[in-house]
C-alpha positions in Angstrom: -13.1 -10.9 18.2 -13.7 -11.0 14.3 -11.1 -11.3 11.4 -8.8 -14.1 9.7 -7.0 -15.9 11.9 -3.7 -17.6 11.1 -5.0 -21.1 11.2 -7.3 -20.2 8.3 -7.6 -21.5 4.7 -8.0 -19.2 1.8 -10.6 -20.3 -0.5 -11.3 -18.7 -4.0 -8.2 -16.0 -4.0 -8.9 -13.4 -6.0 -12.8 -13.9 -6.6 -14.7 -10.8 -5.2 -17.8 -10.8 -3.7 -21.0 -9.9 -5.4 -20.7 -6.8 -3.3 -18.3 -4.4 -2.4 -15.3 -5.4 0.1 -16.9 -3.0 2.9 -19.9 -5.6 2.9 -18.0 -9.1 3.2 -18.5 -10.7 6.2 -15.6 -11.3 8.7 -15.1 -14.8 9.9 -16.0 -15.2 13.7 -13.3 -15.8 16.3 -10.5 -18.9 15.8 -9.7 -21.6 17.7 -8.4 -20.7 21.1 -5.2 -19.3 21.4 -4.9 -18.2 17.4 -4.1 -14.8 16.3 -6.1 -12.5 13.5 -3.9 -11.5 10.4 -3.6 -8.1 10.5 -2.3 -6.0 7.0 -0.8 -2.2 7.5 -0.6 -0.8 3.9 1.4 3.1 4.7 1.3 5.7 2.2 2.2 8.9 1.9 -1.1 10.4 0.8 -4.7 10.6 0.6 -5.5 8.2 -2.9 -2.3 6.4 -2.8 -4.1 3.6 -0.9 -6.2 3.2 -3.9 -3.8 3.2 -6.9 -0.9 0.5 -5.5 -2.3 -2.7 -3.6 -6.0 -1.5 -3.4 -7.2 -4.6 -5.0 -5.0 -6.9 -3.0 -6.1 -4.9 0.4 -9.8 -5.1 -1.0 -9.9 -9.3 -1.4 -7.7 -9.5 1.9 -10.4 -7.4 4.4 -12.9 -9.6 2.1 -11.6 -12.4 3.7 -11.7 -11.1 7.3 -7.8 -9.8 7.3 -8.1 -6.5 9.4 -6.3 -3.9 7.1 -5.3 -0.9 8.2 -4.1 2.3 6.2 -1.5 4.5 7.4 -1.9 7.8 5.7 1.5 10.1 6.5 -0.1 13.8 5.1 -3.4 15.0 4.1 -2.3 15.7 0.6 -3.3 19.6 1.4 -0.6 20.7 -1.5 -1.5 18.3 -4.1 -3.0 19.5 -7.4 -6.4 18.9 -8.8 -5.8 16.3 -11.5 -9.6 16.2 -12.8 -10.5 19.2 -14.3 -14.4 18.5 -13.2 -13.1 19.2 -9.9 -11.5 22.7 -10.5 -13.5 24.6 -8.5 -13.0 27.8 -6.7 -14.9 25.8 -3.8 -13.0 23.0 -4.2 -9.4 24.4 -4.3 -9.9 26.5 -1.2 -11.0 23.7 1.0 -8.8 20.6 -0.2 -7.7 19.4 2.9 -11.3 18.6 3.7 -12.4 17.4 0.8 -9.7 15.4 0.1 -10.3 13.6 4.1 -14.0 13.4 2.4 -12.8 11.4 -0.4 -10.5 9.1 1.5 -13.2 8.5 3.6 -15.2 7.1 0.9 -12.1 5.2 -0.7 -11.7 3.6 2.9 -15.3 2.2 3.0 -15.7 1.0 -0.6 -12.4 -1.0 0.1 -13.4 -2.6 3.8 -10.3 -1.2 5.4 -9.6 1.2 8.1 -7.4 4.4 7.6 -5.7 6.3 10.1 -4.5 10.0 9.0 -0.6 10.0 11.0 -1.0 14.1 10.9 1.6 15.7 8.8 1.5 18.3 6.0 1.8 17.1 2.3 5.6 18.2 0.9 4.2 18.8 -3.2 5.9 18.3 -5.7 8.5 20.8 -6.6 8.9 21.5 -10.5 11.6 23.6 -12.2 15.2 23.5 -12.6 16.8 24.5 -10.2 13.9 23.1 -8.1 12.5 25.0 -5.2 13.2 24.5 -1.4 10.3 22.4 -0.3 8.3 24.2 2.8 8.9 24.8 5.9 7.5 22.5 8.2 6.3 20.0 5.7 6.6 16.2 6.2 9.7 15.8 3.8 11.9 17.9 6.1 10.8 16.5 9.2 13.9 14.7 10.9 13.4 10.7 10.8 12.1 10.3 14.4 10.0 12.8 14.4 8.1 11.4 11.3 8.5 7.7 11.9 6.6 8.3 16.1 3.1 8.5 15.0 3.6 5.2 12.8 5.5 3.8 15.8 3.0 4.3 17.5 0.3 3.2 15.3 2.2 -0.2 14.5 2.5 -0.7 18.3 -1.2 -0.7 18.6 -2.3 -2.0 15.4 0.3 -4.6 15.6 0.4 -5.7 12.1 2.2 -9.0 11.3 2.7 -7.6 7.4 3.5 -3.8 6.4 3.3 -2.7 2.9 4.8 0.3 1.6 7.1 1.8 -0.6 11.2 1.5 -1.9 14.1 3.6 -1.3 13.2 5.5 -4.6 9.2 6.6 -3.1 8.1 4.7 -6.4 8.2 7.4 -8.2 11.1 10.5 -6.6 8.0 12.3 -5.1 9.5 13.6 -1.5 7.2 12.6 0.5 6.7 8.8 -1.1 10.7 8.7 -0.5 10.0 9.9 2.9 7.7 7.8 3.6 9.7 4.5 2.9 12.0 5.7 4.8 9.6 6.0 8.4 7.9 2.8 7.6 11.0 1.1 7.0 12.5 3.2 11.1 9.0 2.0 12.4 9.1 -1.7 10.7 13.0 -2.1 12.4 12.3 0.0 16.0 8.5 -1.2 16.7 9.9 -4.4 18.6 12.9 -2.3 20.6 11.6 -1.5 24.0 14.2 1.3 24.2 13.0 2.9 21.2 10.2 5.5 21.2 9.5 4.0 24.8 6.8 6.3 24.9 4.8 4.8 22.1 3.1 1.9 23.1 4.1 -1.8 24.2 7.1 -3.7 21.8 5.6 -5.4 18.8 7.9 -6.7 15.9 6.2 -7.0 12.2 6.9 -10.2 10.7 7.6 -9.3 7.0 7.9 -5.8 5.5 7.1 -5.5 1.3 7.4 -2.8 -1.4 4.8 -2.2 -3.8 5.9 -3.3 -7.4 3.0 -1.6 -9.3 4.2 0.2 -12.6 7.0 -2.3 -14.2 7.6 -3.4 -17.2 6.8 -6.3 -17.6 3.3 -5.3 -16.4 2.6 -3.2 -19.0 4.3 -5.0 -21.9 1.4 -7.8 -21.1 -0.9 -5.0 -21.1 0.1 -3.8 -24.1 0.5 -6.9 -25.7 -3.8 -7.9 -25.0 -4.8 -4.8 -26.4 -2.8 -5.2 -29.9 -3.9 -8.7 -29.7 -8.0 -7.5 -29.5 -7.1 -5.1 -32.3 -7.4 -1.9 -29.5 -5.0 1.1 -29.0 -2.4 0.5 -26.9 -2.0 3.7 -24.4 1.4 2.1 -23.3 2.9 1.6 -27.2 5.5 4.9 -27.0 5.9 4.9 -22.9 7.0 1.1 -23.8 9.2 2.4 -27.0 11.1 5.0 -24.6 11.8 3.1 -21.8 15.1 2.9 -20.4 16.2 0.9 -17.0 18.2 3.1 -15.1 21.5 1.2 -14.6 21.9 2.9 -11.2 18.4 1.7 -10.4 18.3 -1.9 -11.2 14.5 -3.5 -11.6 13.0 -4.7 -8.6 12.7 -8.2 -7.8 8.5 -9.2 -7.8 8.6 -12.3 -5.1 4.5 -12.1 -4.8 2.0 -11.8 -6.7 -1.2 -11.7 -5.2 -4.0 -13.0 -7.1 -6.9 -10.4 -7.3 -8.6 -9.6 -10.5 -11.6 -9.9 -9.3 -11.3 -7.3 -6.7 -10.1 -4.7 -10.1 -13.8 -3.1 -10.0 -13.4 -2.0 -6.3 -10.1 -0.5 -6.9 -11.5 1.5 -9.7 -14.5 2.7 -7.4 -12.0 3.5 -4.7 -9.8 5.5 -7.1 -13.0 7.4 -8.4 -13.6 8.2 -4.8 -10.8 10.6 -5.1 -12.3 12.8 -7.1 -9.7 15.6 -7.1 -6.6 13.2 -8.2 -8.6 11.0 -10.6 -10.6 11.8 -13.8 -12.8 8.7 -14.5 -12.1 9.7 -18.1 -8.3 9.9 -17.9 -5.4 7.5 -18.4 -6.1 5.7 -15.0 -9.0 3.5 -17.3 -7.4 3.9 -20.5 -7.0 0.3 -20.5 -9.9 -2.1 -19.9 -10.4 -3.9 -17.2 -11.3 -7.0 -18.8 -7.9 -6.6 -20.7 -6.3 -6.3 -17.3 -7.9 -9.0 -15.6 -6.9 -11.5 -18.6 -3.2 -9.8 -19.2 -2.2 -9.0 -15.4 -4.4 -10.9 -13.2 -2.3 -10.2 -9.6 -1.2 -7.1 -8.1 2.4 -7.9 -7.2 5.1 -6.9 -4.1 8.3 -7.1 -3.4 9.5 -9.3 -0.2 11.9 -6.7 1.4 12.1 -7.8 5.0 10.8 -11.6 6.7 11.5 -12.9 10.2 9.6 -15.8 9.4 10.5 -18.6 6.4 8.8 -18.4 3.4 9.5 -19.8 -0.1 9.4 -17.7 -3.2 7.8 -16.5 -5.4 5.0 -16.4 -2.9 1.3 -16.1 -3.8 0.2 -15.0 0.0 1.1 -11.5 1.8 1.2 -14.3 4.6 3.1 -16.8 3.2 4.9 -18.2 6.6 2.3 -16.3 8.6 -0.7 -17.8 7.9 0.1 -21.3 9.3 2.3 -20.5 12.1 2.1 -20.9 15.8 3.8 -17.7 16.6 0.9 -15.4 18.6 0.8 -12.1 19.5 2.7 -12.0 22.6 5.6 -14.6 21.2 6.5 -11.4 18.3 7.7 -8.5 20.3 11.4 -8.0 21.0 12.4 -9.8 18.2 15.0 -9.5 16.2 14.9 -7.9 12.4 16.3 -10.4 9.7 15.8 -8.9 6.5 15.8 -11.3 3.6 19.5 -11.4 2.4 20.2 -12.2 6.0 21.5 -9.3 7.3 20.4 -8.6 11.5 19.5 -5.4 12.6 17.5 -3.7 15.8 
């Protein structure tokens, strides 16, 4: 058995290899009896993986983690966001191509990727907005979505699950979706009388939401460029923002350290050639300026069964060093972090 085990020390976070992540070596087996970290990052669509926690999923399968992405849809409705890639060619086989370019995401980040099977929602424009259709993943009732990832978690069995909030990170249906299934599997994965046709009991040890495009983020961005005498891209975004009262910011608890893993993530998101122009506002700022300004990529601690202090610096903070193995963490009870029990 290869991977990270939870006896293991980190060393150098953040520093990536001179290669890519898909060409670090996994540590050998641990001592007897210890268990291999295991990361499940679930998104709702192909490229997602690589824009919110690529870097932080790149140094962790550096380090021998075994990460694992669960992709919801196929992102067969999404648009063609480089212009390069408006093809007649292109456009009438997307689903493939789009698996093609995940595929190459996948391997430049050292992770695996699963594709759970359902159809991509779009995104509906206009006012009054469209009825999404039939049969996408959106409008799938909440069991029949969350099985495959049931399913997947109860194999996988991931101690950490990273994924979105209630509000899909941005109001895209299927990102909303999608928190809610991985936040079903993340609660029912341990109940033996849940989805008892899914695979053995196995209960996640902490559950986190990407915190990716905040403020305070991008007012340090903003703030280097100015600083090196360069032009801002974020000077009128920052000028017109307005916190949603309703919507208060979320809480960062982590911030993982990974600025040197920032040139993977930006070969990863070219990858996806279709979503990302390597010319566009996805580079606009440098990455030098980002790895001085914003050096972490940072999360938001929404569920823990096991006792960690914050702010964290570790995915595995109260994992890493703990005795707990794999057959001690099914059928389990859920204690999310302000306490509260459920099953």
């Amino acid at each position: 058995m290869k991977g990270t085990f939870l006896s293991a020390v980190t060393t150098d976070p953040g520093q990536a290899p001179a290669s890519t992540a898909a060409a670090a070596g996994a540590a050998d087996a641990g001592p007897q009896g210890a268990v291999p970290l295991r990361l499940m990052a679930v998104h709702a669509h192909p490229d997602d993986e690589s824009s919110k926690g690529a870097a932080a999923m790149a140094r962790y399968a550096s380090e021998g983690v075994d990460v694992l992405v669960a992709t919801l849809t196929g992102g067969e409705r999404g648009d063609i966001l480089n212009k390069a890639m408006e093809r007649p060619e292109i456009r009438a086989n997307l689903a493939a191509v789009r698996r093609a370019e995940m595929a190459k995401a996948r391997e430049i980040l050292g992770v695996r990727q699963q594709f759970l099977g359902f159809v991509d929602s779009g995104l509906p424009e206009g006012d009054p907005l469209p009825p999404l259709p039939e049969g996408c993943f959106a409008l799938q009732p909440l069991e029949t979505a969350a099985r495959p990832l049931v399913r997947a978690v109860r194999e996988f069995r991931p101690q950490v699950i990273l994924t979105y909030d209630e509000n899909g990170g941005y109001p895209h249906p299927d990102h909303v979706k999608c928190h809610q299934v991985a936040v079903e599997a993340f609660e029912a994965a341990a109940d033996p009388d849940r989805y008892p046709d899914c695979g053995e009991p196995w209960q996640p040890l902490k559950l986190y939401y990407f915190a990716t495009f905040h403020r305070s983020r991008l007012q340090s961005l903003h703030e280097e460029m100015v600083r090196r005498g360069l032009e801002s891209p974020y000077a009128e975004r920052l000028e017109e923002w307005v916190d949603n009262p309703d919507h208060p910011p979320m809480e960062i608890t982590t911030r993982i350290p990974c600025a040197g893993f920032f040139e993977i993530r930006d070969q990863a998101l070219i990858a996806h050639a279709t979503q990302i122009d390597p010319e566009g506002g996805w580079f606009a700022c440098p990455r030098d300026v980002q790895q001085a300004a914003w050096p972490t990529e940072d999360f938001h601690l929404a569920r823990s069964i096991v006792n960690t202090e914050k702010p964290e610096d570790d995915l595995f903070a109260g994992v890493r060093d703990s005795a707990v193995g794999d057959s001690a963490v099914r059928n389990t009870v859920v204690r999310n972090t302000v306490g509260q029990v459920s099953r």
